[in-house]
FITORKE-801921 format. One line per 4 residues: number of its first residue (from 1); their letters; for each residue y, x, z of N, C-alpha, C. Coordinates in nm, 3 decimals, always signed. Layout:
N
NUM	a	Y,X,Z,Y,X,Z,Y,X,Z; ...
# end
This chain:
128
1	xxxx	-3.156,+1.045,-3.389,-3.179,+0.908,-3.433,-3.273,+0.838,-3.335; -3.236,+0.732,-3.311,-3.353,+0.659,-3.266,-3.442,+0.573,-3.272; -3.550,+0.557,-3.247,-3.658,+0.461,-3.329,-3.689,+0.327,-3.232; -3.689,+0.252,-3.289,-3.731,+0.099,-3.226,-3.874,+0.071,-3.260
5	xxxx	-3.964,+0.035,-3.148,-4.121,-0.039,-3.195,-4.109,-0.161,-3.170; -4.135,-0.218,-3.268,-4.143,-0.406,-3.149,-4.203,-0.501,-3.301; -4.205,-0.616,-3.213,-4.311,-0.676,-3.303,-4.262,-0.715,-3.462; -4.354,-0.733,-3.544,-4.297,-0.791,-3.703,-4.359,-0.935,-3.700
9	xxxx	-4.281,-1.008,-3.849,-4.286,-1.128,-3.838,-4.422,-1.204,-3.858; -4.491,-1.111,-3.945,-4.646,-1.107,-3.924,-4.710,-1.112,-3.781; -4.667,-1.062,-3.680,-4.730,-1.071,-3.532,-4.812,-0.934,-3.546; -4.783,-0.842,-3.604,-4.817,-0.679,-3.582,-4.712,-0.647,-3.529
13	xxxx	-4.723,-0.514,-3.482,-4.615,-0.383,-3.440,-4.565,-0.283,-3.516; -4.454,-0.239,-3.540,-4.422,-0.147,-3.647,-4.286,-0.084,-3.572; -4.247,+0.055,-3.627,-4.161,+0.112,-3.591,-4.013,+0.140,-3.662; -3.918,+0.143,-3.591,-3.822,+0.155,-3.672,-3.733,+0.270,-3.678
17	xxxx	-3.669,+0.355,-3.779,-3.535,+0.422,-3.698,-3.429,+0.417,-3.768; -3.364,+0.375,-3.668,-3.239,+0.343,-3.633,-3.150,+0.448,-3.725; -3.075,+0.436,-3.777,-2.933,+0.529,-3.851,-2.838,+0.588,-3.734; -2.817,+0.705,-3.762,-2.717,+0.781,-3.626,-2.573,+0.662,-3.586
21	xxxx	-2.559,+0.598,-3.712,-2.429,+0.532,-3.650,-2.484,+0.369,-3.580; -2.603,+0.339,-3.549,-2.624,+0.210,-3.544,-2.637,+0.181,-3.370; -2.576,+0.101,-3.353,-2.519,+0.051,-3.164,-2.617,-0.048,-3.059; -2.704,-0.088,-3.234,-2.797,-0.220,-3.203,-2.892,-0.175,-3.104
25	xxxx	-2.906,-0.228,-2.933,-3.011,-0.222,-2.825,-3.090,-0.329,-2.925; -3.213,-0.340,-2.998,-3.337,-0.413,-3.052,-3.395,-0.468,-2.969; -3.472,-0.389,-2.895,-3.535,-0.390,-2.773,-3.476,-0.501,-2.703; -3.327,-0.500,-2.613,-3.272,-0.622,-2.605,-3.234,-0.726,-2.625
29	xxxx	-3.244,-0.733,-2.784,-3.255,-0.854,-2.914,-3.339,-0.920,-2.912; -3.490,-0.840,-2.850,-3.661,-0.827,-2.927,-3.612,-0.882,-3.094; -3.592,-0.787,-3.125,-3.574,-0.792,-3.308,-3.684,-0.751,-3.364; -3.740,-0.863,-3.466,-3.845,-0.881,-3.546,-3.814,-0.679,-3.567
33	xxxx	-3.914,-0.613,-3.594,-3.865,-0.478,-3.643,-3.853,-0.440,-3.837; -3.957,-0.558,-3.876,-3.923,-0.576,-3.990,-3.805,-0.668,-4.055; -3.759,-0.724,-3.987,-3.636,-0.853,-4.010,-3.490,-0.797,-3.873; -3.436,-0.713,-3.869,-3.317,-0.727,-3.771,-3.198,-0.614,-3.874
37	xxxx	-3.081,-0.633,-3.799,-3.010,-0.556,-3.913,-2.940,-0.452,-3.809; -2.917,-0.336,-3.868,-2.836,-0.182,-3.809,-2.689,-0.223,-3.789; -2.658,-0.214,-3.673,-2.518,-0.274,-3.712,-2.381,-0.156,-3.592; -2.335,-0.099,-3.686,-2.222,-0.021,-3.612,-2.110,-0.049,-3.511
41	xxxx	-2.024,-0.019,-3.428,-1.935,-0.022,-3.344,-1.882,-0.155,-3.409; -1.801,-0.220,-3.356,-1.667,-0.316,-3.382,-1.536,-0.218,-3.449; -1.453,-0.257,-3.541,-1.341,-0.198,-3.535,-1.274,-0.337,-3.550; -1.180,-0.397,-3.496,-1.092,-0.511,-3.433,-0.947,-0.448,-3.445
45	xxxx	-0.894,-0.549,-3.498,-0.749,-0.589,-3.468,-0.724,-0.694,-3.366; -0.681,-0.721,-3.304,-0.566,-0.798,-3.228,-0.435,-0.819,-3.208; -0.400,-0.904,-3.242,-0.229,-0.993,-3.265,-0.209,-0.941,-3.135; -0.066,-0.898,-3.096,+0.015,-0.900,-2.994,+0.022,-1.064,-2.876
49	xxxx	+0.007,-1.063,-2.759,+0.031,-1.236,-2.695,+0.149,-1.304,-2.772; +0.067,-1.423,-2.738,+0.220,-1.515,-2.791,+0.318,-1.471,-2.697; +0.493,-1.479,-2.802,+0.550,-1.437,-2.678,+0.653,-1.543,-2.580; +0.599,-1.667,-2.634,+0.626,-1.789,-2.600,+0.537,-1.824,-2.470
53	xxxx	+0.426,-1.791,-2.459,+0.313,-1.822,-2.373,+0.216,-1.714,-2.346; +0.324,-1.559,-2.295,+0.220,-1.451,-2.271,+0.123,-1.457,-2.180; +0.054,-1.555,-2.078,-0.045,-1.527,-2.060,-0.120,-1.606,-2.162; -0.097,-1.634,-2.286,-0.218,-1.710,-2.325,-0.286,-1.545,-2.420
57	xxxx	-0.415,-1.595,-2.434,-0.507,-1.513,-2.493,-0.519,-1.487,-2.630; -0.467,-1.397,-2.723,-0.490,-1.459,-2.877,-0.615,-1.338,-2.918; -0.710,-1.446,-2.998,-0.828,-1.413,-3.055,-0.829,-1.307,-3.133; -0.939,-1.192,-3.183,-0.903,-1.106,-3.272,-0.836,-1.147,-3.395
61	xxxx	-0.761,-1.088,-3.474,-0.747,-1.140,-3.550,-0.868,-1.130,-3.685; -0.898,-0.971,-3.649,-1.013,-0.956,-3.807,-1.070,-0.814,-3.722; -1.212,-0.863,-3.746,-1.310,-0.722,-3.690,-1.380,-0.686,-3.791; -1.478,-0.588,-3.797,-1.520,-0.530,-3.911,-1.660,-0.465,-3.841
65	xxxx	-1.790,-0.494,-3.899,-1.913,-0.376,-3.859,-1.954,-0.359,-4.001; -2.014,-0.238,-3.983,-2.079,-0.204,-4.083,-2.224,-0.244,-4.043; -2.331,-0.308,-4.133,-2.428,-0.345,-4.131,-2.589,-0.317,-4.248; -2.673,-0.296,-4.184,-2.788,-0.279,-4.310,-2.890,-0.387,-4.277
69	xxxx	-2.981,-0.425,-4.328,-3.078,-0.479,-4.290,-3.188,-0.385,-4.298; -3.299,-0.380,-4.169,-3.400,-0.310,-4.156,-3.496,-0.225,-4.283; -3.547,-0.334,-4.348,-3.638,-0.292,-4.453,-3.577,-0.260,-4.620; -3.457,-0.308,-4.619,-3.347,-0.338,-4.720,-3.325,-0.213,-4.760
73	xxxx	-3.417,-0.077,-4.862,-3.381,+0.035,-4.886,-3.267,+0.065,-5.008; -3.220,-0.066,-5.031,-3.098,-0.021,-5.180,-2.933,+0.010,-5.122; -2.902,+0.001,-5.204,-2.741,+0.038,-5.185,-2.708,-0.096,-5.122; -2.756,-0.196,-5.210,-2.608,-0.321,-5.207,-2.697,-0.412,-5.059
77	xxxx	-2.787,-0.343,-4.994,-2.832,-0.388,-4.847,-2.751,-0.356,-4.751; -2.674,-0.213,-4.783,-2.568,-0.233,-4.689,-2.432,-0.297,-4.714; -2.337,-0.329,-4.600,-2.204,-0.423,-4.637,-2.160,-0.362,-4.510; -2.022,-0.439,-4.536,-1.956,-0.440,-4.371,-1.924,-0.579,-4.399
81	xxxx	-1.962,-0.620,-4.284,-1.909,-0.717,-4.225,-1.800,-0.776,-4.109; -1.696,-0.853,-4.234,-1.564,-0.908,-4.202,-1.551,-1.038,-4.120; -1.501,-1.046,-4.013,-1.477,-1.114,-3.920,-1.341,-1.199,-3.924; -1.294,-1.277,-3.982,-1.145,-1.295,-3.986,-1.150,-1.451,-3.952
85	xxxx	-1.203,-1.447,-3.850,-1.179,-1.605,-3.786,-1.251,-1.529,-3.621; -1.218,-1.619,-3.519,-1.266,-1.558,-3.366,-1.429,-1.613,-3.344; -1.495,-1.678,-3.438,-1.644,-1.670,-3.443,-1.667,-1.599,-3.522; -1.796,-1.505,-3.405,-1.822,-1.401,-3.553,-1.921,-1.402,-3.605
89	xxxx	-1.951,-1.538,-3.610,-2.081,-1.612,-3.723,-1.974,-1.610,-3.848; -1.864,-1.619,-3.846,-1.783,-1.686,-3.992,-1.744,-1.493,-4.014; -1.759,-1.499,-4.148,-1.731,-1.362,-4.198,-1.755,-1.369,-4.382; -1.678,-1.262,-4.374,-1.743,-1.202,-4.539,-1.847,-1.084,-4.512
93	xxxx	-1.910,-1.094,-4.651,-2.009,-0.983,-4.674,-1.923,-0.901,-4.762; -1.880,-0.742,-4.724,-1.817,-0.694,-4.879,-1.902,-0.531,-4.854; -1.916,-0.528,-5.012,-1.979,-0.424,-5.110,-1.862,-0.294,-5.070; -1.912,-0.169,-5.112,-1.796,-0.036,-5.104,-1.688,-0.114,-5.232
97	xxxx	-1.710,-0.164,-5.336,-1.629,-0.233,-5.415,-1.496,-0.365,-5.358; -1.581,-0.392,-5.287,-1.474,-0.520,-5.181,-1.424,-0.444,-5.049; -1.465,-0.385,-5.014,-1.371,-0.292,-4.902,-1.272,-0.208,-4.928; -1.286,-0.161,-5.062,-1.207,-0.092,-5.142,-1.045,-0.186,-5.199
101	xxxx	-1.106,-0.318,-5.237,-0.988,-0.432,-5.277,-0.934,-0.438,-5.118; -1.012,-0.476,-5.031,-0.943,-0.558,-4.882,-0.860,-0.384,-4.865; -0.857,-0.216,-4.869,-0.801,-0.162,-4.814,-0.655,-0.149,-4.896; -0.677,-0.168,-5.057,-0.545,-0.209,-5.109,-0.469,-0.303,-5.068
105	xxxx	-0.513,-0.410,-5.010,-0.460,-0.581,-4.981,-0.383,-0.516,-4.854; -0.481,-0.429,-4.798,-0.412,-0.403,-4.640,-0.281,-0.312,-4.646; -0.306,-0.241,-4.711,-0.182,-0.158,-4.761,-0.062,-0.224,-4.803; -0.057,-0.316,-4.916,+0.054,-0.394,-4.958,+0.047,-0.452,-4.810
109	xxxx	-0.011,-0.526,-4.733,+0.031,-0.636,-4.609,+0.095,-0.525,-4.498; +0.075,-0.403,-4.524,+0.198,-0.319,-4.388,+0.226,-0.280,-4.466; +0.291,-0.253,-4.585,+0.368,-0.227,-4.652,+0.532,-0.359,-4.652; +0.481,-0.458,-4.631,+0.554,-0.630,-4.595,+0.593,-0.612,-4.478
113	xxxx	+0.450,-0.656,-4.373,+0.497,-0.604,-4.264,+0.652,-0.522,-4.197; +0.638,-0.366,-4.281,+0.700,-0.293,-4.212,+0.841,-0.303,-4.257; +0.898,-0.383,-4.338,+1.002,-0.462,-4.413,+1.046,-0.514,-4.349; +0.972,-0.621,-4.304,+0.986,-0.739,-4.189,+1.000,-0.730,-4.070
117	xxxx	+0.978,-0.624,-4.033,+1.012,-0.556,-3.891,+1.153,-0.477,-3.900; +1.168,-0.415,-4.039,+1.306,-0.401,-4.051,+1.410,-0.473,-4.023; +1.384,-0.561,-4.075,+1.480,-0.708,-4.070,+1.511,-0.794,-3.946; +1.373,-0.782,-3.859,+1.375,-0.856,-3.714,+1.433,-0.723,-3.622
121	xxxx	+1.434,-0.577,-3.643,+1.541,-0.516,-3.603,+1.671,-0.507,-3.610; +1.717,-0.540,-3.758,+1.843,-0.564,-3.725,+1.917,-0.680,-3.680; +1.827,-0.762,-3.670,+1.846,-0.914,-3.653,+1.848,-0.912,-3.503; +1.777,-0.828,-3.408,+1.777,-0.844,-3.297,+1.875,-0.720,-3.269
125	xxxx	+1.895,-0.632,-3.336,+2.096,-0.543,-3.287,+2.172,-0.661,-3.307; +2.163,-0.717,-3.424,+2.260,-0.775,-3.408,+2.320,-0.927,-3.305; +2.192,-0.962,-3.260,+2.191,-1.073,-3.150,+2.223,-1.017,-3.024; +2.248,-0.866,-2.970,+2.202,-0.821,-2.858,+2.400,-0.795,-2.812
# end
């Protein structure tokens, strides 16, 4: 694990440590050590290019970190945080209870999905 020292919002010094899964350089933030939050890898989706305009760039579609806040010792301090717009100021906050709904939602949506890909397969045998 690793520990962060750096200043609190008081204007003292205090130390922090870090959770084995947390990615956050602090130090490079200078994060209050009492006020900054633990925040894990990215996991990202990305849409395929348009295929109308493949060099254009398309935005993630939905990223995901898991997050705690520093001093925040309860359960419902941690979340992951949902990204489903290409700023990743705009997000949801969800509970193990709401990650649990979004992994059912995700299931039925490639469950559609993989229907729909049925269909644009035979649709494209049969155009070919």
């Amino acid at each position: 694990m690793r520990a962060y020292t750096g200043p609190t919002l008081a204007g003292g010094t205090s130390t922090i440590t870090c959770p084995s899964w947390c990615v956050t350089d602090h130090a490079y933030w200078e994060d209050k050590a009492d006020d900054c939050f633990h925040q894990s890898d990215l996991v990202e989706i990305a849409v395929p290019r348009d295929r109308v305009m493949p060099g254009r760039l398309a935005p993630p579609a939905m990223g995901a970190t898991l997050r705690l806040h520093s001093t925040d010792p309860t359960p419902a301090g941690a979340i992951v945080w949902l990204n489903n717009t290409e700023y990743k100021a705009d997000g949801t906050e969800l509970s193990l209870a709401g990650v649990d709904q979004l992994l059912t939602a995700v299931d039925s949506y490639r469950t559609g999905l993989v229907r729909l890909r049925g269909l644009l397969a035979r649709i494209d045998a049969e155009r070919r």
